[in-house]
N, C-alpha and C positions, 0 to 999 in steps of 0.2 A: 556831491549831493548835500551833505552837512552845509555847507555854503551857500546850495542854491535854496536852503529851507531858513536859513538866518533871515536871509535878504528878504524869502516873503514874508517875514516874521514880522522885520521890520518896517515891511511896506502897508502890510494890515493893519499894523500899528498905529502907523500917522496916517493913516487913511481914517482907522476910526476916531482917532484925536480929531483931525478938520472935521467931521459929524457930529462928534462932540461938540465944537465950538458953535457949529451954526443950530441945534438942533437940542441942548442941553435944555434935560427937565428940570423943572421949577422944584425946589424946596422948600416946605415951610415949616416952621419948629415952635416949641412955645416954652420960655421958661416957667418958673412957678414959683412963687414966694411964701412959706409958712410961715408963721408966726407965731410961735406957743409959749406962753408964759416970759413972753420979754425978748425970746432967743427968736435965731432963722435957725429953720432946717437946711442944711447943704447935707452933699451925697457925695462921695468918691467911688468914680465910676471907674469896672478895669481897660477899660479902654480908653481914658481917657486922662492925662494926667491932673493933678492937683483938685482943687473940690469945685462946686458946681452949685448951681441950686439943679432939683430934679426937674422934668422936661421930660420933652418928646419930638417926635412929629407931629404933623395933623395929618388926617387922611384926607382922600377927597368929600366933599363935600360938608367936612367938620367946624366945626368956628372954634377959635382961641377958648372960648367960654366953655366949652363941651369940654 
């Protein structure tokens, strides 16, 4: 039984991988540059190593400006 639940484990798996591939949604992100008194703002984020400037996503419908 243990066996026969790996196999569809990994059959669901690469099944949803190839759905992935042809069917992957779109991402869009926005960095953001501060500048206060000479200096940039950067953030270290816990997810994420080394530092960054601060960002996000955009939602639907949002423009980079918003």
């Amino acid at each position: 039984m243990d066996r026969a639940v790996r196999i569809a484990l990994i059959a669901a798996y690469r099944g949803q991988k190839l759905v992935w591939r042809f069917r992957r949604p779109g991402h869009r992100g926005v960095a953001v540059a501060i500048w206060y008194g000479g200096k940039v703002l950067i953030v270290r984020h816990s997810y994420r190593p080394g530092r960054t400037l601060p960002g996000g996503r955009l939602r639907r419908g949002e423009t980079p400006e918003d």
